[in-house]
Phi, psi and omega in degrees: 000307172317295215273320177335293192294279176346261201317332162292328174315147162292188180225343193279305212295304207301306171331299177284344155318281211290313218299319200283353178283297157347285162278038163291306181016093148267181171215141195303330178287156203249111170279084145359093192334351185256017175241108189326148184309303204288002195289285205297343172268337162304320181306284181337315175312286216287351163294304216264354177268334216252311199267286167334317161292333197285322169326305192281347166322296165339298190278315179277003155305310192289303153344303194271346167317313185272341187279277180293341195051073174211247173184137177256337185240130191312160201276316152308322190302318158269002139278318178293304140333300165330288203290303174323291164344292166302314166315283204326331204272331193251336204226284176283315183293144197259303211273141208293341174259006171285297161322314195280307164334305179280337161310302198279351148277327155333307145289340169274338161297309195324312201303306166334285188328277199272012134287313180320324189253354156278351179215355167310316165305336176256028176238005191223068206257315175280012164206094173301324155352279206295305208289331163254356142260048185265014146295314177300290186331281189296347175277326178306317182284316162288320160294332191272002159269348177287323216257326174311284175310345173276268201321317200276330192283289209321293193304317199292321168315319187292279190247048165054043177309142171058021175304137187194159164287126171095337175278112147248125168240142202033053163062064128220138148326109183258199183244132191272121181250042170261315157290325173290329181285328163306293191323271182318328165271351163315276196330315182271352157266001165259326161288333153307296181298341176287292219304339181278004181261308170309272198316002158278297196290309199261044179223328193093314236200147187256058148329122173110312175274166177211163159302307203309292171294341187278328187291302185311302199292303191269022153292328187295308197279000000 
């Protein structure tokens, strides 16, 4: 019923869908008086603007999976989204929709997930290895990435990285985890993007991908 409801989706519909969810999005931080009225809403737009392509990017991965019967975003790369969700969703987010944000991507990788491990054999044909344990294999790869993005959160927290006037976390002046989250996702969109370039060149074929996600993400970026 789910991949049903996807594949019928629009990128118009997915729009009208997301945006008005986003755009509850607030944030905790108290901006210090010499920082002009429009910054924290101005931020806030292009966050909630931000969020929204990568949601829908995100969903026409699963659409187009299921479409070529292939997979589009490389297997480190979802995993390194995959384990970041997780952190954000269990650990730094405070406010219940915010979890629910970083949840609900968390579910829609699922969606990712099992086209990879549904279509992957035939894109892993030349290691048969690989090709009958690419289950085991991306879960090994979703720990050691949850756990990379857990051990890098811990520390930035542990000695308040980026503590400044006005970032408050868990209601006290804090470590700004607006930035640890930028970091950690910097990380997971620039290796997405080399690595979607390599899994172009050495496949032939643009499976899994569309123009359609290619328009999204580098509206996002």
């Amino acid at each position: 019923m789910f991949m049903q409801v996807i594949l019928k989706l629009s990128i118009p519909s997915l729009i009208s869908h997301l945006i008005p969810i986003l755009g509850n999005m607030g944030s905790n931080d108290i901006p210090p008086s010499h920082v002009p009225s429009h910054v924290v809403p101005t931020y806030n737009l292009l966050l909630q603007i931000g969020g929204g392509l990568w949601t829908i990017s995100y969903i026409l991965y699963v659409r187009e999976s299921f479409v070529s019967k292939s997979y589009g975003m490389p297997l480190f790369a979802c995993a390194l989204n995959f384990g970041w969700e997780i952190i954000f969703a269990l650990i730094i987010a405070e406010s219940p929709l915010e979890r629910l944000v970083f949840a609900s991507w968390v579910i829609i990788d699922c969606g990712i997930v099992v086209g990879i491990i549904k279509h992957a054999k035939y894109e892993w044909v030349h290691s048969p290895v690989v090709a009958r344990n690419i289950g085991w294999l991306f879960g090994i790869l979703v720990l050691g990435a949850t756990m990379a993005h857990g051990t890098f959160a811990k520390w930035w927290l542990d000695n308040e990285i980026g503590r400044k006037e006005g970032k408050i976390f868990r209601g006290r002046l804090g470590p700004d985890v607006d930035e640890l989250a930028w970091w950690g996702c910097v990380v997971c969109q620039s290796y997405s993007s080399m690595d979607g370039l390599r899994q172009l060149v050495v496949r032939h074929h643009s499976g899994g991908v569309s123009w359609s996600i290619w328009l999204v993400i580098y509206q996002f970026l």
